[in-house]
C-alpha positions in Angstrom: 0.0 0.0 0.0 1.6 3.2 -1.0 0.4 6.9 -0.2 -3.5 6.0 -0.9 -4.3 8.0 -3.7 -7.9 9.6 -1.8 -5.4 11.2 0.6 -3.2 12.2 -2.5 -5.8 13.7 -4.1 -6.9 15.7 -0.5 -3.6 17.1 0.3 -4.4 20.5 -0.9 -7.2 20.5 1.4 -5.0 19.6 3.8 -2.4 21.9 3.2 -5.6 24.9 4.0 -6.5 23.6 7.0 -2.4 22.9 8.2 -1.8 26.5 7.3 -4.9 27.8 9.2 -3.9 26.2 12.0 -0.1 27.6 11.8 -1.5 30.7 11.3 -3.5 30.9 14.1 -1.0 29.1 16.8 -2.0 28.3 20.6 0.0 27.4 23.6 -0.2 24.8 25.8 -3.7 24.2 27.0 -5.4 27.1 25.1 -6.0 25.8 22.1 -9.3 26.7 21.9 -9.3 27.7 18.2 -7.7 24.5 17.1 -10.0 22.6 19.0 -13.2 24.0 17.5 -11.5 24.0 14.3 -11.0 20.3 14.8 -14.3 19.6 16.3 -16.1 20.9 13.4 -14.4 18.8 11.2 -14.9 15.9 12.6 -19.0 16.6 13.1 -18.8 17.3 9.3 -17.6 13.7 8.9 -20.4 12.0 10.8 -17.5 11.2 13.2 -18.5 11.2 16.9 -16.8 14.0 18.5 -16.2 14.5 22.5 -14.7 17.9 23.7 -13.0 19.6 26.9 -11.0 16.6 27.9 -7.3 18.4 29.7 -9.4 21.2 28.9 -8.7 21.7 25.2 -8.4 18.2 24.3 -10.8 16.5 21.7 -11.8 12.9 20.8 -13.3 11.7 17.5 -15.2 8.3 17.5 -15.2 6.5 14.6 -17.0 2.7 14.2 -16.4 0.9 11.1 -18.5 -2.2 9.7 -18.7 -5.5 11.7 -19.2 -6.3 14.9 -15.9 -6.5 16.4 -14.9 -4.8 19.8 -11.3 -4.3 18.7 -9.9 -0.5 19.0 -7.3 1.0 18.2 -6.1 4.9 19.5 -4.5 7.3 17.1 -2.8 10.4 18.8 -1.6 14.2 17.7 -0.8 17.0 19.4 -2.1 20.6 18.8 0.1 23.2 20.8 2.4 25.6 19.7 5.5 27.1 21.3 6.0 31.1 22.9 8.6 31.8 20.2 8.2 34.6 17.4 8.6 33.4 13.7 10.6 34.4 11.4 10.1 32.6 8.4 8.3 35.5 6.5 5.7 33.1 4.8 2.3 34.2 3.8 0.7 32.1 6.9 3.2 33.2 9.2 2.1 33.1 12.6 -0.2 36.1 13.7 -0.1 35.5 17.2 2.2 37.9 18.5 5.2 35.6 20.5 3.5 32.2 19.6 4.7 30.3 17.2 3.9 26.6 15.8 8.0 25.7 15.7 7.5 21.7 16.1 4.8 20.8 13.7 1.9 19.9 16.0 0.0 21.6 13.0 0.9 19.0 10.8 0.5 16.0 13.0 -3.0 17.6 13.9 -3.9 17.8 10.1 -2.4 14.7 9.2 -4.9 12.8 11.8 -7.7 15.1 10.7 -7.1 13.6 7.1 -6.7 10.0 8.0 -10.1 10.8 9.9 -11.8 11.9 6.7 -10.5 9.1 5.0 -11.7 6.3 7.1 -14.9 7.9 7.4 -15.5 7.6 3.9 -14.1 4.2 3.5 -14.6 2.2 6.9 -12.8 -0.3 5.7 -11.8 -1.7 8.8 -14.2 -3.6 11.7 -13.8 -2.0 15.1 -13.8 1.4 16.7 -10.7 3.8 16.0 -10.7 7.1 18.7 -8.9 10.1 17.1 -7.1 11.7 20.3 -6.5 15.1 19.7 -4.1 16.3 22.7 -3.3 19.9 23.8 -0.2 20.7 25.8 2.5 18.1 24.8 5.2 21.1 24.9 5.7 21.1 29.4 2.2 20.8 29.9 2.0 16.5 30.2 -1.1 16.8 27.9 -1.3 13.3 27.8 -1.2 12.7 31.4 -3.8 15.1 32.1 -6.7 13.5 29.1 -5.7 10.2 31.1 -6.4 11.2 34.4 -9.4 12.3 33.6 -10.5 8.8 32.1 -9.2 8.7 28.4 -9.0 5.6 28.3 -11.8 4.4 30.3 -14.3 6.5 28.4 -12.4 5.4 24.7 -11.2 2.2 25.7 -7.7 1.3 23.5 -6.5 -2.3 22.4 -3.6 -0.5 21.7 -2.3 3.6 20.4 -0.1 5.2 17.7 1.9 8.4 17.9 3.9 10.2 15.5 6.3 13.0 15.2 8.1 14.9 11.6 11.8 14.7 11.7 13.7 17.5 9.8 17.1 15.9 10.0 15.2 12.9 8.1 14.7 13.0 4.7 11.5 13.1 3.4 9.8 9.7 2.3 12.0 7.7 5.2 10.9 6.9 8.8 12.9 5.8 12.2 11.8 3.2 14.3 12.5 1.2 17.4 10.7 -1.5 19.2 12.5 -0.5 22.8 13.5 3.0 23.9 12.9 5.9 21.5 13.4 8.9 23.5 14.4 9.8 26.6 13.0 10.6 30.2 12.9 14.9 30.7 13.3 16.0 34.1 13.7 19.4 35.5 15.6 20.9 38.3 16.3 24.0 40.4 18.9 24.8 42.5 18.5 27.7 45.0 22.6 28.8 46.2 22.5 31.3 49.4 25.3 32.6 50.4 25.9 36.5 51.9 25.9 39.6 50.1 28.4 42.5 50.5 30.4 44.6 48.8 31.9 43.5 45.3 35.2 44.7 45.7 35.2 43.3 49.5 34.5 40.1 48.3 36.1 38.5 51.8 33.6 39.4 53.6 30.8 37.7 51.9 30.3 34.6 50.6 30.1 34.6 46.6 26.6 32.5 45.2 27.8 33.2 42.1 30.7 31.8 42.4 29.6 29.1 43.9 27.1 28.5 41.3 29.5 28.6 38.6 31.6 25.3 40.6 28.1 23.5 41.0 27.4 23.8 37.0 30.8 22.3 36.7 30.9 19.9 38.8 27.6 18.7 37.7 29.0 17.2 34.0 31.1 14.9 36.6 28.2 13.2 37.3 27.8 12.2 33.2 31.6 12.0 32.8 32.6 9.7 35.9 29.2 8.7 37.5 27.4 7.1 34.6 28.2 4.5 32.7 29.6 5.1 29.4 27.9 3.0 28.0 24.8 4.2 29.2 23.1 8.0 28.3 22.9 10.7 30.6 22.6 14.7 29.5 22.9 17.6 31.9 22.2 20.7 31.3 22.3 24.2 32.8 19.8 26.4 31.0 19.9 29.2 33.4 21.9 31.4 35.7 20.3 34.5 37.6 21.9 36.3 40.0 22.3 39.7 41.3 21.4 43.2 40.4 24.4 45.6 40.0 27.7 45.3 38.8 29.1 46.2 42.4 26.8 44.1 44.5 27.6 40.6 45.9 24.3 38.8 45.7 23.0 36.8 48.7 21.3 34.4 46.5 22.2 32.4 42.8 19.2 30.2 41.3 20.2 27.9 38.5 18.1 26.1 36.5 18.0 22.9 33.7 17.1 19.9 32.5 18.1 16.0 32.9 17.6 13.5 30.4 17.7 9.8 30.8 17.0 6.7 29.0 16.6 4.2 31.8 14.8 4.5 35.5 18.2 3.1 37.1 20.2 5.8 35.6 17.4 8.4 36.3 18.1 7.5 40.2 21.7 7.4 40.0 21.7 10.9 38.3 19.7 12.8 40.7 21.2 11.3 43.9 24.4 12.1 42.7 23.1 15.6 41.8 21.6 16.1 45.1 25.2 14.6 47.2 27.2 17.1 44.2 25.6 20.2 44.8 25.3 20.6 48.3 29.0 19.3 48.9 30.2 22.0 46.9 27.9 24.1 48.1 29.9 23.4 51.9 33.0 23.6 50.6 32.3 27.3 49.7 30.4 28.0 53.3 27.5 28.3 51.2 24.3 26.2 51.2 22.0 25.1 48.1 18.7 23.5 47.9 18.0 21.1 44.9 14.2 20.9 43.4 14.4 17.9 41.3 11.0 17.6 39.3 10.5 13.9 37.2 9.0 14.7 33.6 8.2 13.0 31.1 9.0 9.2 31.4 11.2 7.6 29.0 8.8 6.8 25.7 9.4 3.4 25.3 8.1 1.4 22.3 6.3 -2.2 22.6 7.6 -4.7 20.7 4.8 -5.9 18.7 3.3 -3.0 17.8 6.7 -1.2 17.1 6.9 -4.1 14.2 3.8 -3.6 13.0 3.9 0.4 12.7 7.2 -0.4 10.9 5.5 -3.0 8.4 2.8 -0.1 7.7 5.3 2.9 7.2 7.0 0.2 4.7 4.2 -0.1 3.1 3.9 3.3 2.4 7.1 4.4 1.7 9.0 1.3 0.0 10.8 -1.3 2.5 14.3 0.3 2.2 12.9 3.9 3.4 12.2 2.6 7.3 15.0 2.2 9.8 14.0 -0.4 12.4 17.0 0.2 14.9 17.3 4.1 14.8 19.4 5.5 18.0 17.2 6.5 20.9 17.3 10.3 21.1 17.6 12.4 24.6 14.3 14.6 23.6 10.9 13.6 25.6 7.8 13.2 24.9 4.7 12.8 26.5 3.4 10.0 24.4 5.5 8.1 26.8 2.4 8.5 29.5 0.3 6.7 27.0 2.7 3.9 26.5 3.0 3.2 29.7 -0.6 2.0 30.0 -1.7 0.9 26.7 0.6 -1.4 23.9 1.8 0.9 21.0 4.1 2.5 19.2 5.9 6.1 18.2 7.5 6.5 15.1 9.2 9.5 13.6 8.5 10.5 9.6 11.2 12.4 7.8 10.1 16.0 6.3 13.7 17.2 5.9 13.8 18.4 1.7 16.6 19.4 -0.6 20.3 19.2 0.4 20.0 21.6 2.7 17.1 19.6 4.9 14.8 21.9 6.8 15.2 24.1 9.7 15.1 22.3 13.1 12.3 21.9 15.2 12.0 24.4 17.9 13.2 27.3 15.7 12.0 30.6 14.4 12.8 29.6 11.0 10.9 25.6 11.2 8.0 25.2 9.0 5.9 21.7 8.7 6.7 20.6 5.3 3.0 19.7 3.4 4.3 17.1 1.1 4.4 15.2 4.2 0.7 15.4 4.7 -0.8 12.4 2.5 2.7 10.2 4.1 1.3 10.4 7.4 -2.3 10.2 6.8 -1.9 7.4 4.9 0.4 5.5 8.0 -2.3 6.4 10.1 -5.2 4.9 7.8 -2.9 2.0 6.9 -2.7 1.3 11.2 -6.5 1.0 11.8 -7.0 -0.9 8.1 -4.2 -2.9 9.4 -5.4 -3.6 13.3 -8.5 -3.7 12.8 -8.6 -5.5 9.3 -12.0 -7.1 8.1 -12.2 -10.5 8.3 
């Protein structure tokens, strides 16, 4: 099964409602816009639609023909990010400060069009739920629809994600059937030492100094602490202290993010963080205060359904175009929530064009590339035709 040639023949009406949506961006868990947008689709489809779940989260039910009580879950995401574009195009954000910079826009149209498809068709014996999810970008969108009953109110036999790659090219996808992306933890460290006089630096004691040894010594922890062969990153995003060039603050606050690939190494990296920084902390008279805040869990694939998503992408894009054993990569995602209760599988699609690829996610110069519309639609049509074939 290649790109099915329906979803061919819609991609300009997908490329509208893609570049409405980018247009018209919204951040984590006001996307009310997108969600009506969404909503009305759907209802125009005959598709059974169920709103306000996270708040901005909406559900499409679809049942096909036969009697079966399989299902199958089929996940985007809709925010955007608080970043200001600068790609000059003619549907250039309009939101001043907001930004769609990771493609949500796409993965939200590319589930609307496998919706319209299978509505059509429904070619396939079961029920498929169309989980559109707000706030994947900090906001554990996923979390949130499945405390409040996701899956109990659309029960799941098992749920697909997807995400675009730029650094791919487009027409090839990346797969695993273990660990695709990493855990994404936060932390905040609070240094207090005592103010004075900047050039009577003796009779204080320096946070910012001591700050500075802390973000040091932290990369220890990756460098001697964790296995090499194991993944670990650090990193020290933010550094605030002080108000005037001549003042000795009596506080430092740094801030970051962890990243992880396995619960064991998760544990070893923020016990060693914790013993790290206040030890160093002491040794400068100083003391700090570590807030270490657990993310996103790893997002780790099942087997199974990692094979079959890789079948169906093959199908689509031609056998040699789908890497089955791809490197895990240290970004997180909150699909992960969803994988840790239900059997599935996340795959990444290539969008990357030209030599010169296409701008990375989470920058002002990204844009979704709309030949990757029909790909991804047809994946996710190929998934329900697939799980939930006719007998």
């Amino acid at each position: 099964m290649p790109i099915i040639n329906r979803l061919a023949d819609m991609q300009p009406e997908m490329e509208a409602w893609r570049r409405d949506l980018h247009t018209h961006p919204e951040l984590r868990y006001e996307e009310h816009r997108t969600a009506a947008q969404v909503a009305k689709l759907l209802a125009s489809w005959g598709i059974e639609v169920h709103t306000n779940i996270a708040t901005t989260g909406v559900v499409g039910v679809l049942r096909g023909q036969g009697s079966s009580g399989r299902s199958i879950g089929l996940r985007a995401d809709m925010d955007a990010l608080p970043m200001t574009e600068a790609t000059g195009l003619p549907y250039a954000s309009q939101t001043p400060g907001v930004m769609h910079a990771c493609g949500h826009d796409g993965h939200t149209t590319m589930l609307l069009g496998a919706a319209k498809y299978l509505a059509e068709t429904r070619n396939f014996d079961g029920t498929v739920n169309f989980i559109f999810q707000p706030a994947e970008e900090g906001g554990a969108g996923a979390k949130v629809m499945m405390d409040e009953g996701l899956f109990s109110r659309f029960p799941c036999d098992s749920v697909y994600g997807m995400h675009n790659d730029p650094s791919l090219p487009i027409g090839e996808a990346d797969i695993r059937d273990d660990v695709m992306m990493a855990a994404s933890d936060g932390f905040t460290v609070i240094v207090r030492g005592k103010g004075g006089h900047a050039a009577r630096p003796h009779g204080g004691i320096d946070p910012v100094v001591v700050g500075a040894h802390i973000v040091t010594a932290l990369q220890t922890i990756v460098a001697r602490r964790v296995d090499p062969l194991e993944s670990a990153v650090i990193s020290t995003t933010q550094f605030h202290a002080g108000t005037a060039s001549n003042v000795i603050p009596d506080e430092a606050m740094l801030n970051g993010t962890v990243r992880t690939l396995s619960p064991a190494v998760q544990d070893l990296v923020e016990a060693s963080m914790r013993r790290v920084i206040e030890a160093t902390a002491a040794a400068h008279d100083a003391v700090a205060e570590l807030t270490y805040t657990r993310g996103y869990p790893a997002t780790v694939n099942h087997a199974e359904q990692a094979r079959l998503a890789a079948r169906i992408a093959a199908n689509v894009l031609g056998e040699g175009k789908v890497r089955r054993d791809m490197p895990p990569v240290m970004g997180g995602e909150d699909f992960s929530f969803m994988l840790l209760e239900k059997p599935g599988a996340y795959i990444k699609l290539g969008q990357a064009a030209g030599a010169k690829g296409s701008a990375p996610v989470h920058t002002v110069q990204y844009d979704f590339n709309d030949d990757l519309l029909p790909i991804g639609a047809s994946f996710f049509a190929g998934m329900v035709e697939q799980e939930l074939k006719r007998g």
